[in-house]
C-alpha positions in Angstrom: 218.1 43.1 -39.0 217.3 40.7 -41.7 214.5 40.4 -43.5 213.2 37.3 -42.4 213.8 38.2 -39.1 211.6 41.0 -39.3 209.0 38.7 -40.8 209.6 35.9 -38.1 209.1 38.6 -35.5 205.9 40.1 -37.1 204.3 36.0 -37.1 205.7 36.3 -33.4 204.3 39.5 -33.0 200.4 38.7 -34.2 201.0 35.1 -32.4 201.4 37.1 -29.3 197.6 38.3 -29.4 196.0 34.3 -29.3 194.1 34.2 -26.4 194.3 30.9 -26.1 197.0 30.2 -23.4 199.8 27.3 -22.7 201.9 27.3 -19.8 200.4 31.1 -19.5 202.1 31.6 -23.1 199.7 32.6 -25.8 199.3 29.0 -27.6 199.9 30.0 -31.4 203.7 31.9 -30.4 204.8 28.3 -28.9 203.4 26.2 -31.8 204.9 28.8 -34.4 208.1 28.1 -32.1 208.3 24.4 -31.8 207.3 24.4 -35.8 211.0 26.2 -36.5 212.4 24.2 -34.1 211.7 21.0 -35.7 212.1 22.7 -38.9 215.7 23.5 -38.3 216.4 19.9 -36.7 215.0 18.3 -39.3 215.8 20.3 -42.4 218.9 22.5 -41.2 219.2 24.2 -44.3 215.6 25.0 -45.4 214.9 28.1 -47.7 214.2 31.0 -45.6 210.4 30.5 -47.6 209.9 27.5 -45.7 211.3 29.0 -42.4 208.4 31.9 -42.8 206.0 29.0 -43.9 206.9 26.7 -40.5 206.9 29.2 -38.0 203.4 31.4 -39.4 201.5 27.8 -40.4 199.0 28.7 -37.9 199.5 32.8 -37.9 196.7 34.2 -36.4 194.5 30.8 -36.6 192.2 31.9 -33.9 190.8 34.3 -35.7 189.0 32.1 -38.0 187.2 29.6 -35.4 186.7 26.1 -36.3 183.0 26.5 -35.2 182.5 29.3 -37.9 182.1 25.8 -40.4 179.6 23.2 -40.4 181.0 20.6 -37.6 181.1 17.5 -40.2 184.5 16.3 -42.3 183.3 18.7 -45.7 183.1 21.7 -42.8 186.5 20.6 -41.7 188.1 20.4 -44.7 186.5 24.1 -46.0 187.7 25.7 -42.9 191.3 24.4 -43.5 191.5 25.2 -46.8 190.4 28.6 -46.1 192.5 29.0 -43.2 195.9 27.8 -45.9 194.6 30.7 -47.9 194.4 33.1 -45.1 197.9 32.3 -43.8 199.5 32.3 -47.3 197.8 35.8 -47.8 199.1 37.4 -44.6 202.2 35.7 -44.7 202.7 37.1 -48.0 201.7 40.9 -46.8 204.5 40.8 -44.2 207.0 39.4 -47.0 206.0 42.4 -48.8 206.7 44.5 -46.3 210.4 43.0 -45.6 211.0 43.4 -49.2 211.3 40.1 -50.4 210.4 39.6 -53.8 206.4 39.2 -55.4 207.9 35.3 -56.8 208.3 34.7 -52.8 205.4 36.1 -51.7 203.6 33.6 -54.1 205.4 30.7 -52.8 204.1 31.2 -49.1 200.7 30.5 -50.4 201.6 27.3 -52.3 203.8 25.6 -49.3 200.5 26.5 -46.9 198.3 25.4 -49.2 199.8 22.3 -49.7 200.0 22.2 -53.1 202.0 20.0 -54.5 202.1 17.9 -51.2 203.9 14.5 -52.4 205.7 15.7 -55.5 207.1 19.2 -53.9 210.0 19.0 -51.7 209.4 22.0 -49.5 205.7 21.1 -49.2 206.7 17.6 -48.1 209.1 19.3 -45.8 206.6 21.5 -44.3 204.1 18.0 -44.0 207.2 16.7 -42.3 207.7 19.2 -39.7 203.9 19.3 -39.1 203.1 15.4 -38.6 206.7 15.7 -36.3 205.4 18.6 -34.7 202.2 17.1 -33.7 203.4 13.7 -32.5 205.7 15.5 -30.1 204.2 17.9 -28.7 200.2 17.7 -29.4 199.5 13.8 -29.6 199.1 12.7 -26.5 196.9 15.3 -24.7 194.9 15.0 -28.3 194.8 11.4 -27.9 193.0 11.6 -24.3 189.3 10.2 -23.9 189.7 8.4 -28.2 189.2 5.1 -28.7 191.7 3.4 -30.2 190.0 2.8 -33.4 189.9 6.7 -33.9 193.2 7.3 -32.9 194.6 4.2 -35.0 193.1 6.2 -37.9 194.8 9.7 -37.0 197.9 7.8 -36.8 197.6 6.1 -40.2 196.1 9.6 -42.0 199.6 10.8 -40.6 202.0 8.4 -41.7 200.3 9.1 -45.1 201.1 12.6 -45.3 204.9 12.0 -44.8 207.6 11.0 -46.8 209.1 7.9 -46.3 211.8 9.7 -45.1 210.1 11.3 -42.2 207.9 7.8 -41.9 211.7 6.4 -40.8 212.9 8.8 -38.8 209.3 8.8 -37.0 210.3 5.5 -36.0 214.0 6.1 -35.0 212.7 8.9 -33.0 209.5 7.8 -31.4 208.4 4.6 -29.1 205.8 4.0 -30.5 203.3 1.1 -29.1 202.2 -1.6 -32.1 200.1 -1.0 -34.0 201.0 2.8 -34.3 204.5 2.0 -35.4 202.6 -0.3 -37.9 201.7 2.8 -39.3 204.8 4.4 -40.2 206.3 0.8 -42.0 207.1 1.4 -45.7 
């Protein structure tokens, strides 16, 4: 076996233990699933890095609970960034393990931290496949009981992350109703 399939099986592995459930499947396995998925659509020849960055994005999330922050946008933001930290540090300890090399390990933390997002290529490929990733599969039941202004706003904070690239192909790909699409327009 390969090295990064060991380490895709060890994300799989610690997903497996989310207790949160979809379709009776622990909730973090599928979204570290759908995140290669669109990965390998999207950017069929990404760095094995970025393939252990897409499918352990969220590796064991649950374990740091949103509620564990102050409920207000600086609580929000401190709990993501330590949660980037978190999953670049274990991601990093299973590279280890599968031998891949300290330079690599490093890497992990950067792509989930985001650093670099905008002038990187793999951390705007990993934005990509996360802003795709969410408007397939998570959008709509997140978009339930919003008002529009709110979800106008989501939709524009998304567009923003991507590269214009992914902003095109967002609209190739997706019907979206005016003014979402509005959104995506270079």
């Amino acid at each position: 076996m390969s090295a990064l399939q060991d380490v895709l099986d060890e994300i799989d592995a610690a997903n497996a233990k989310d207790p949160t459930q979809e379709d009776g499947r622990p909730a973090a396995q599928i979204y570290g699933e759908r995140m290669s998925s669109e990965l390998a659509r999207l950017f069929p020849d990404a760095s094995e890095v970025l393939q252990i960055a897409a499918r352990g994005q969220h590796v064991e999330r649950w374990l740091l609970p949103r509620d564990s922050y102050p409920m207000d946008r600086p609580g929000y933001f401190a709990w993501r960034k330590e949660q980037g930290r978190r999953h670049g540090a274990r991601l990093a300890g299973m590279m280890s393990k599968a031998g891949y090399p300290s330079a690599e390990q490093e890497r992990i933390g950067v792509l989930l931290r985001k650093e670099g997002i905008k002038r990187d290529a793999e951390v705007q490929a990993l934005e990509d496949v996360i802003c795709f990733t969410f408007l397939k599969w998570y959008f709509s039941p997140f978009a339930e009981g919003r008002d529009a202004d709110g979800l106008q706003r989501i939709v524009e904070k998304t567009a923003l992350k991507m590269s214009p690239e992914g902003r095109a192909r967002v609209l190739e790909e997706f019907d979206l109703p005016e003014p979402f699409a509005g959104a995506f327009r270079d």
